[in-house]
KOLSE-429578 format. One record per atom (N, C-alpha, C): residue number from 1; residue in one letter; atom name; x, y, z. Coordinates in nm, 4 decimals. Layout:
+-----+------+------+----------+----------+----------+
| pos | code | site |       c1 |       c2 |       c3 |
+-----+------+------+----------+----------+----------+
| NUM |    A |   CA |        X |        Y |        Z |
...
+-----+------+------+----------+----------+----------+
END
This chain:
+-----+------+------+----------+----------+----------+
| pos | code | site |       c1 |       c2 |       c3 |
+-----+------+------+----------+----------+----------+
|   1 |    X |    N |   1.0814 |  -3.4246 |   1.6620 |
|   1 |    X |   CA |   1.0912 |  -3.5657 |   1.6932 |
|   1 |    X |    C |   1.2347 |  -3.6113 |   1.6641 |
|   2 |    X |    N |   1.2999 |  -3.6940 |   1.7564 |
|   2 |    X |   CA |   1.4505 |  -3.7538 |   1.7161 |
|   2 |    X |    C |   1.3973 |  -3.8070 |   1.6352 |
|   3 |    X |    N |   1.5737 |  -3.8463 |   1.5567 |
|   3 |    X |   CA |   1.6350 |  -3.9727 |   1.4679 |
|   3 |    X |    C |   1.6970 |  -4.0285 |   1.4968 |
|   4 |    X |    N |   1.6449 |  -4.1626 |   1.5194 |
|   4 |    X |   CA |   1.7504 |  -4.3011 |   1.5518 |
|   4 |    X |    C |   1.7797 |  -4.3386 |   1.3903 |
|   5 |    X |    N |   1.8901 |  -4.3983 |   1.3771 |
|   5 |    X |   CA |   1.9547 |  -4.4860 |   1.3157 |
|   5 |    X |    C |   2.0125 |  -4.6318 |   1.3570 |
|   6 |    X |    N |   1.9443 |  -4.6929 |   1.2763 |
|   6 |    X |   CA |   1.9543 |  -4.8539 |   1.2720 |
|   6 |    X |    C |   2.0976 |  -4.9070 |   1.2128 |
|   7 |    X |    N |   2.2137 |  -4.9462 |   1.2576 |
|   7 |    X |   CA |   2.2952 |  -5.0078 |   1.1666 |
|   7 |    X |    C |   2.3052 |  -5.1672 |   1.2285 |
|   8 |    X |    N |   2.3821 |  -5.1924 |   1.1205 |
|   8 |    X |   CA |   2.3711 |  -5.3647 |   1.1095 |
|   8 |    X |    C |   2.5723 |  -5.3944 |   1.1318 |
|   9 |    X |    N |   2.6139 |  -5.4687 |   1.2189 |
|   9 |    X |   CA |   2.7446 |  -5.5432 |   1.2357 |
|   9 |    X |    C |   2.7751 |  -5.6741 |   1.2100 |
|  10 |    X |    N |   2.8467 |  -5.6769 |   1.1333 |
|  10 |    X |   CA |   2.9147 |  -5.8501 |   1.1333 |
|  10 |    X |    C |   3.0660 |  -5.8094 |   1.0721 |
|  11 |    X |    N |   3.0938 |  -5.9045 |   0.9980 |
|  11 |    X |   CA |   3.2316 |  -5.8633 |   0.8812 |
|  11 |    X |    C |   3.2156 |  -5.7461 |   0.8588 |
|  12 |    X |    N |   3.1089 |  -5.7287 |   0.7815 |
|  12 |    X |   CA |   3.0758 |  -5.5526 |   0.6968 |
|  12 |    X |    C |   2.9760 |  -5.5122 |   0.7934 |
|  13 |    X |    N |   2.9714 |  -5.3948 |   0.7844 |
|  13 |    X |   CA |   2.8687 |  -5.2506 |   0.8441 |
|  13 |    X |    C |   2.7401 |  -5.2490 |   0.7148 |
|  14 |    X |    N |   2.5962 |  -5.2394 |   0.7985 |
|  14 |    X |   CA |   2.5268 |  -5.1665 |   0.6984 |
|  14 |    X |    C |   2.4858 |  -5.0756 |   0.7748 |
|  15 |    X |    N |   2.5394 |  -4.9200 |   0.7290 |
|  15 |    X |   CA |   2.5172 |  -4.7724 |   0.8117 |
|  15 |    X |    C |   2.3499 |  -4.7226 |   0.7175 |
|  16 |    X |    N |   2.3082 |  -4.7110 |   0.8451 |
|  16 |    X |   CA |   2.1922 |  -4.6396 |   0.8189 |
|  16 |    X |    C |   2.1981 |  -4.4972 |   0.8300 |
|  17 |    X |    N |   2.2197 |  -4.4426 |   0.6710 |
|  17 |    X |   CA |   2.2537 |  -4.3195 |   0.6800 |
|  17 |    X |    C |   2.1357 |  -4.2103 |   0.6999 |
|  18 |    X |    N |   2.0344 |  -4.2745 |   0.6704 |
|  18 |    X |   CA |   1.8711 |  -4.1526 |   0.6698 |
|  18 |    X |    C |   1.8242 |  -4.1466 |   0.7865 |
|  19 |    X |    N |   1.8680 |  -4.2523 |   0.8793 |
|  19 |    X |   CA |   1.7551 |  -4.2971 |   1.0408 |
|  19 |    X |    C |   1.6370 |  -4.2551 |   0.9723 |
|  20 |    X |    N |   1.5059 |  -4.2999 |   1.0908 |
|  20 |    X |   CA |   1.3863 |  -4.3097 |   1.0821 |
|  20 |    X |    C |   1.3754 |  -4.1862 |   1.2065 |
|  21 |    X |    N |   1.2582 |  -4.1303 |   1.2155 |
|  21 |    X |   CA |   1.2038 |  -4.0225 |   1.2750 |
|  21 |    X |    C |   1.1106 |  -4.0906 |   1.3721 |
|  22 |    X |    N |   1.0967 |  -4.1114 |   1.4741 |
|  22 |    X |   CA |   1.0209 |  -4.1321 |   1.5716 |
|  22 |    X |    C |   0.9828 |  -4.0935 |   1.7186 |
|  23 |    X |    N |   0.9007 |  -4.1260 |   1.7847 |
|  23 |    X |   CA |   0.8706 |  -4.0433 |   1.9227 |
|  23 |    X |    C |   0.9867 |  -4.0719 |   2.0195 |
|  24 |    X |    N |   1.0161 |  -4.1903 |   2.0207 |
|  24 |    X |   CA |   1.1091 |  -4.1903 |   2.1588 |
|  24 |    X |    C |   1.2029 |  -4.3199 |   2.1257 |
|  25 |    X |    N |   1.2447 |  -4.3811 |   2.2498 |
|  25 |    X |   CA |   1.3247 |  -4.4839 |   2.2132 |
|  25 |    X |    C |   1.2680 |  -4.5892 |   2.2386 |
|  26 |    X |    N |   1.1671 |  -4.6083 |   2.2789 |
|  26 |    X |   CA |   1.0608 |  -4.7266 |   2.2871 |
|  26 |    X |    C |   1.0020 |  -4.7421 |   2.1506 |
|  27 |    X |    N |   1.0194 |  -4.6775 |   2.0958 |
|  27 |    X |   CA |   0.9057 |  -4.6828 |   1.9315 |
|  27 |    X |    C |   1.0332 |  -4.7402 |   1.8609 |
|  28 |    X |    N |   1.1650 |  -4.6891 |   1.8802 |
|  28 |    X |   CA |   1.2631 |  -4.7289 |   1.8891 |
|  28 |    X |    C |   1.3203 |  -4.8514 |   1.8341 |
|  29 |    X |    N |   1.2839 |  -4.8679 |   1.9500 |
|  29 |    X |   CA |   1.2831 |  -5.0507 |   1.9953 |
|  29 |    X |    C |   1.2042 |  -5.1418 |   1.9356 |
|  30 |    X |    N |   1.0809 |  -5.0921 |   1.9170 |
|  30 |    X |   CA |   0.9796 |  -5.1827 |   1.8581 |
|  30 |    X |    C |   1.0087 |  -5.1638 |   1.7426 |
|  31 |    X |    N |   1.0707 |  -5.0589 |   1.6470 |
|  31 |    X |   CA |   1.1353 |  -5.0690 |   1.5097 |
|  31 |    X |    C |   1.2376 |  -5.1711 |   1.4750 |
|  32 |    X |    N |   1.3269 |  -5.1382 |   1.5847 |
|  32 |    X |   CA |   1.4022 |  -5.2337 |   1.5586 |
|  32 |    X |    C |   1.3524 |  -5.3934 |   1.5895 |
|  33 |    X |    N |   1.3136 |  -5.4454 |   1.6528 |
|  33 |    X |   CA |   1.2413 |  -5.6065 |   1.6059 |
|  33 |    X |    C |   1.1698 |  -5.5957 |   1.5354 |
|  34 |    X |    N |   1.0946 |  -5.5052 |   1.4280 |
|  34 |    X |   CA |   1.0227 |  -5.5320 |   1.3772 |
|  34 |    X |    C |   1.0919 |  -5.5149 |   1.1902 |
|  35 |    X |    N |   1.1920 |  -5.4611 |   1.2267 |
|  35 |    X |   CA |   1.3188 |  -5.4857 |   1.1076 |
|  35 |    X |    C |   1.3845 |  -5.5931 |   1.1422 |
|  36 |    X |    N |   1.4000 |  -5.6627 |   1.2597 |
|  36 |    X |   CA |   1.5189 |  -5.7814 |   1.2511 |
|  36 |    X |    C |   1.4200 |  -5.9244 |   1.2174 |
|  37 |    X |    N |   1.2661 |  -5.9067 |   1.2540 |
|  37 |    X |   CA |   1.2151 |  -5.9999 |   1.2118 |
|  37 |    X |    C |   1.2427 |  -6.0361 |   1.0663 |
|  38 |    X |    N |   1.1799 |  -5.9019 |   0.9973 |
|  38 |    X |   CA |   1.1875 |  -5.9383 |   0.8870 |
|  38 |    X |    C |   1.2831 |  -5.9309 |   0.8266 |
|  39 |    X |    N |   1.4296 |  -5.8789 |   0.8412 |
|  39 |    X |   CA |   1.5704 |  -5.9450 |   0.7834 |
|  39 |    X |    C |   1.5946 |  -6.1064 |   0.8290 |
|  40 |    X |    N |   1.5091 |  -6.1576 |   0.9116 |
|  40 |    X |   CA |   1.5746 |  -6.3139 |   1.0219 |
|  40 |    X |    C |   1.4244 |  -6.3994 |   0.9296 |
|  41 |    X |    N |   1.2936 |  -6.3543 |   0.9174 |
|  41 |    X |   CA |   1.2320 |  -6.4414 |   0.8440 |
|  41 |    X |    C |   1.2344 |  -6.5451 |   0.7877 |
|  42 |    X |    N |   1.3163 |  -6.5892 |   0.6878 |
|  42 |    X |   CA |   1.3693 |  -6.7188 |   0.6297 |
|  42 |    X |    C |   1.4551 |  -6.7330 |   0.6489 |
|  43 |    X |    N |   1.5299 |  -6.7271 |   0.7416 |
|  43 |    X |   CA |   1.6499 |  -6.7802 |   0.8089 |
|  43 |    X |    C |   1.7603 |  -6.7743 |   0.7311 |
|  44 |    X |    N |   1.7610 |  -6.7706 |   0.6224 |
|  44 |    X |   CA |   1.8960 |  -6.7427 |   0.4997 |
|  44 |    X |    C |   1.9353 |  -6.5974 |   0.5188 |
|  45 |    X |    N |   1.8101 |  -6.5193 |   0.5672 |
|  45 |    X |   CA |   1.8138 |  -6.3778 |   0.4929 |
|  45 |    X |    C |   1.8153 |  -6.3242 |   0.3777 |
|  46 |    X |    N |   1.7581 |  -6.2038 |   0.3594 |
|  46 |    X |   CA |   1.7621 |  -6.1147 |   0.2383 |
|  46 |    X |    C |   1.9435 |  -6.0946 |   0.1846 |
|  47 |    X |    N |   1.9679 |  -6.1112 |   0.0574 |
|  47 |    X |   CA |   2.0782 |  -6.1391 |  -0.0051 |
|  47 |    X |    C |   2.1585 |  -6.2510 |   0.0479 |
|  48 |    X |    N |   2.1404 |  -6.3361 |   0.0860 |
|  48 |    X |   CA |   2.1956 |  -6.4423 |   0.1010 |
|  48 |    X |    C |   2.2553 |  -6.4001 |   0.2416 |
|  49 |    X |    N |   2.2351 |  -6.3508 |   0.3169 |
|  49 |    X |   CA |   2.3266 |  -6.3145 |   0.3997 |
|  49 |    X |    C |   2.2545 |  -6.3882 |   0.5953 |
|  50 |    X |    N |   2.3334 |  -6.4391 |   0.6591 |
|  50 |    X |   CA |   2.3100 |  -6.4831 |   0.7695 |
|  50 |    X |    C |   2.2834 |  -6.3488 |   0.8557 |
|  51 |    X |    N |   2.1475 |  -6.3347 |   0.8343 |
|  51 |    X |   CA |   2.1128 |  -6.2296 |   0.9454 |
|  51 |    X |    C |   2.1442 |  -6.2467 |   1.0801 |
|  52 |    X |    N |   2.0967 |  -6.3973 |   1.1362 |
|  52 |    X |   CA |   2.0952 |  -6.3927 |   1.2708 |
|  52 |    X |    C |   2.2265 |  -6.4117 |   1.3149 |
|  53 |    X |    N |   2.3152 |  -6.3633 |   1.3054 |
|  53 |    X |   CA |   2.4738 |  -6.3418 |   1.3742 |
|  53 |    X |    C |   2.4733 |  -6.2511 |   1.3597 |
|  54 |    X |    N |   2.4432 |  -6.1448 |   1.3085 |
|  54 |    X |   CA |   2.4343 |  -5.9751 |   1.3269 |
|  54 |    X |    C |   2.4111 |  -5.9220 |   1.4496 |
|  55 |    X |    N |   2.4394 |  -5.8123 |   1.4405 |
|  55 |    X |   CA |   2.4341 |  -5.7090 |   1.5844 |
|  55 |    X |    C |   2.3697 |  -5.5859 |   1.5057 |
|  56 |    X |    N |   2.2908 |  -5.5519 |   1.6017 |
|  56 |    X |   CA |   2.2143 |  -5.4070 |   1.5152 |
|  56 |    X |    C |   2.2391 |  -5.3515 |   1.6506 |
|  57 |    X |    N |   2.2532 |  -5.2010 |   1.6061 |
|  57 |    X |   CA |   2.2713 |  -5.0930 |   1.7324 |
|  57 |    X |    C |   2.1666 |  -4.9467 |   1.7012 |
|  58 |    X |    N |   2.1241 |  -4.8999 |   1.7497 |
|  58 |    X |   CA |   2.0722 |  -4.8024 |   1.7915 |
|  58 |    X |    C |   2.0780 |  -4.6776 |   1.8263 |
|  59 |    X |    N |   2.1182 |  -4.5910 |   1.7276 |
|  59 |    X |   CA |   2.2108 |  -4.4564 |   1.7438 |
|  59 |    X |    C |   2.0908 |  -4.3688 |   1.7953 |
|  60 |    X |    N |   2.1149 |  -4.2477 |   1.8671 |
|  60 |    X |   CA |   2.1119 |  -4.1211 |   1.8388 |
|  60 |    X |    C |   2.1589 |  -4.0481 |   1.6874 |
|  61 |    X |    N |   2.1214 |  -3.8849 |   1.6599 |
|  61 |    X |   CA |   2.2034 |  -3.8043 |   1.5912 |
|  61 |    X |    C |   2.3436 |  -3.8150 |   1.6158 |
|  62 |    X |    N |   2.3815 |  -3.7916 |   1.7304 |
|  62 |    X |   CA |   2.5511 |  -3.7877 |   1.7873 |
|  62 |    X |    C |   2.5791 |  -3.8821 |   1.7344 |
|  63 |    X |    N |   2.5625 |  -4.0058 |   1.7025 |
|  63 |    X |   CA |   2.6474 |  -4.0961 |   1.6970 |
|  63 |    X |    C |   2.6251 |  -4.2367 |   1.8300 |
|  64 |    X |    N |   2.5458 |  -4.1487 |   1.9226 |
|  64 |    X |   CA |   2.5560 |  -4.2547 |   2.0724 |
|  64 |    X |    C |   2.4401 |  -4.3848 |   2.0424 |
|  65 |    X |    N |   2.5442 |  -4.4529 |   2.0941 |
|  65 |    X |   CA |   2.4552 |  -4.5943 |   2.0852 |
|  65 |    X |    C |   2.3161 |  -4.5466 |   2.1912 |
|  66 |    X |    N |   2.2364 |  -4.6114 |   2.1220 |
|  66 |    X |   CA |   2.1624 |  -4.6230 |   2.2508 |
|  66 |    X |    C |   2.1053 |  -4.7273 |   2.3382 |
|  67 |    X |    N |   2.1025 |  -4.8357 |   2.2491 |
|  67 |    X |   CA |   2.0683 |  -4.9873 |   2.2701 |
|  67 |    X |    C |   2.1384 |  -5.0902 |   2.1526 |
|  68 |    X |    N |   2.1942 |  -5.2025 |   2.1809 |
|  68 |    X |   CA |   2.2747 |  -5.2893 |   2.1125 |
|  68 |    X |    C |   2.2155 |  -5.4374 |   2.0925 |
|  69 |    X |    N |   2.2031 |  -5.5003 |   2.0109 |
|  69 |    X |   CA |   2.1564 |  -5.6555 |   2.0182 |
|  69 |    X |    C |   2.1951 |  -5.7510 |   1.9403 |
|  70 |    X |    N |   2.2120 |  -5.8759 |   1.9860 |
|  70 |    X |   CA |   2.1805 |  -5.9601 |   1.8370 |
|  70 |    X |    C |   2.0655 |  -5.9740 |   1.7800 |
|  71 |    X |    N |   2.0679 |  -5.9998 |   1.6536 |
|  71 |    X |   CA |   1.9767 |  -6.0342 |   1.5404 |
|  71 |    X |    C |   1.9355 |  -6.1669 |   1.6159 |
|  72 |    X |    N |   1.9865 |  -6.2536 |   1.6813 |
|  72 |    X |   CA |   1.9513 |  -6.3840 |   1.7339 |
|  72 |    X |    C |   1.8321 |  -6.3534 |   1.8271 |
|  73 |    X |    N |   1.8794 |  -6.2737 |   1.9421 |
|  73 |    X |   CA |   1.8329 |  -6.2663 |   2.0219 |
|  73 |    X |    C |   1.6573 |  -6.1774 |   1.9974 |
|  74 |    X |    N |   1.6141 |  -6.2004 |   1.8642 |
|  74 |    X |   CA |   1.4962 |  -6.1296 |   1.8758 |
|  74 |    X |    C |   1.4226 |  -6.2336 |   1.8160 |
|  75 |    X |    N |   1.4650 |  -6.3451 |   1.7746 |
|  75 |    X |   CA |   1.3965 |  -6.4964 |   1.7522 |
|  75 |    X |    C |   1.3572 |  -6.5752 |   1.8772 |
|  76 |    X |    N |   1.4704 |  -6.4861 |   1.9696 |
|  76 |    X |   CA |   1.4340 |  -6.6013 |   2.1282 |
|  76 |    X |    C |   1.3341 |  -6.5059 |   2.2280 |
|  77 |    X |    N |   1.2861 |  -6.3920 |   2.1555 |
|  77 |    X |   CA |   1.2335 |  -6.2509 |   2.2317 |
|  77 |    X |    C |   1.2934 |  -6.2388 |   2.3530 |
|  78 |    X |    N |   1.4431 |  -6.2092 |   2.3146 |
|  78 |    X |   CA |   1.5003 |  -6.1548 |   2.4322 |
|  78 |    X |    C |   1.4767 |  -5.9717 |   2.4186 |
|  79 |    X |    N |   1.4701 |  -5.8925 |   2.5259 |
|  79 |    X |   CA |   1.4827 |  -5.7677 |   2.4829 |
|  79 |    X |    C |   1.6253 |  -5.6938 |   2.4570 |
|  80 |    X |    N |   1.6593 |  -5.6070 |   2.3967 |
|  80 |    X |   CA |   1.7731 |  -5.5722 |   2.3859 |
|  80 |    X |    C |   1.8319 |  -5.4667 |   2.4734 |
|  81 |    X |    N |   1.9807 |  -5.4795 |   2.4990 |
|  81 |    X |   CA |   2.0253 |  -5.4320 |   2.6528 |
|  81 |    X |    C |   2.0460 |  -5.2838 |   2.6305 |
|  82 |    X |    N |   2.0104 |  -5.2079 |   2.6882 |
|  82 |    X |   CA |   2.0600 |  -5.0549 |   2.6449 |
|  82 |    X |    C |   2.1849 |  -5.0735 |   2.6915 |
|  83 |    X |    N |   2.2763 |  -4.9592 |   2.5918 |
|  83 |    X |   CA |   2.4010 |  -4.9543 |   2.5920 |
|  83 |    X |    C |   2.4353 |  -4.8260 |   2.6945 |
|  84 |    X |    N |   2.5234 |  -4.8781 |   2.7536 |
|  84 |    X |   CA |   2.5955 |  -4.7537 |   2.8513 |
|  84 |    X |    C |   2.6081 |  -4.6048 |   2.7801 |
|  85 |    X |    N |   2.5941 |  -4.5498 |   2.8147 |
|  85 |    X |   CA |   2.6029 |  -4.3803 |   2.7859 |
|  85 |    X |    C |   2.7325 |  -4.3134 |   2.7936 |
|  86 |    X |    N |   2.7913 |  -4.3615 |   2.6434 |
|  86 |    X |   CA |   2.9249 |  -4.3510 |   2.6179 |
|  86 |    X |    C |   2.9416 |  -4.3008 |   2.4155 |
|  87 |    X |    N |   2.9577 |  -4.2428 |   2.3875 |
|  87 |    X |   CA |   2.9884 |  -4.2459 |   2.2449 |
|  87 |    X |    C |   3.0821 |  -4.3885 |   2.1653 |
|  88 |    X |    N |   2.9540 |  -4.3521 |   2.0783 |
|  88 |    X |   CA |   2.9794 |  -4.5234 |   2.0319 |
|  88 |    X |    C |   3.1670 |  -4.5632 |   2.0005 |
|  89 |    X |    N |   3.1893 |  -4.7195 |   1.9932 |
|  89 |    X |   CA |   3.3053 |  -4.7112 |   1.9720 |
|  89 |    X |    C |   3.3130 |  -4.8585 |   1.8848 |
|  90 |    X |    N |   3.2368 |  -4.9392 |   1.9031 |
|  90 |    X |   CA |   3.1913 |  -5.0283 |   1.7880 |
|  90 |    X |    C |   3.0902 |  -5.1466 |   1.9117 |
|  91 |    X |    N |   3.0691 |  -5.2033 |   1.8575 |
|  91 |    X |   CA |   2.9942 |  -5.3263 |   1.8919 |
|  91 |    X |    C |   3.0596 |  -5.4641 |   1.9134 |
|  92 |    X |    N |   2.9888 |  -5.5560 |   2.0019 |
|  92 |    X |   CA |   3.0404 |  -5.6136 |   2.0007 |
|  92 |    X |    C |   2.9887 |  -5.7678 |   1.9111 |
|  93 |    X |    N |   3.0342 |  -5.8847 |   1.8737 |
|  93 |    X |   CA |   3.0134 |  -5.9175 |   1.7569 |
|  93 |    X |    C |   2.8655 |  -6.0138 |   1.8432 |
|  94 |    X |    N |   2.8182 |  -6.0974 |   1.7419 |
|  94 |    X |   CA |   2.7192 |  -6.2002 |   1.8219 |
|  94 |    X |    C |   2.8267 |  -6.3439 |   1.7485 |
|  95 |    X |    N |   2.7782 |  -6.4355 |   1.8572 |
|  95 |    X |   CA |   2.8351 |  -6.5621 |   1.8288 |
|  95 |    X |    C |   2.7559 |  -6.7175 |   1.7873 |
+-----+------+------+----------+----------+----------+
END
């Protein structure tokens, strides 16, 4: 089974160094809103920190993005855009 890795963008990086083990990139996906809910929950966020201006991305092992989003955009259930099939090179910020 792959490993995706979840990281988090704003000022600072939070690198998800263990990824999670799952079937595909749809399970994926549903991991990831189901982590940004609950970092976006009380709207302050966990450590004081403004979740919803974050960008979370969606690695492969390699390193390749595989899908990119804001933290915003999973309060408005937007889905998140898969990223072009390019080795990652950073993200871009949310506003």
């Amino acid at each position: 089974m792959p490993i995706y890795y979840f990281c988090l963008h704003d000022n600072d990086d939070v690198v998800d160094a263990d990824g999670t083990e799952l079937p595909d990139l749809d399970s994926a996906h549903e991991h990831a809103r189901r982590v940004t809910r609950e970092l976006t929950f009380k709207r302050a966020g966990m450590l004081e920190r403004r979740w919803s201006q974050w960008t979370m991305s969606v690695r492969d092992g390699s390193g390749e993005v595989l899908l990119s989003f804001c933290l915003s955009d999973v309060e408005t259930d937007s889905r998140p855009t898969e990223a072009p099939r390019q080795p990652a090179v950073g993200t871009k910020k949310c506003s």
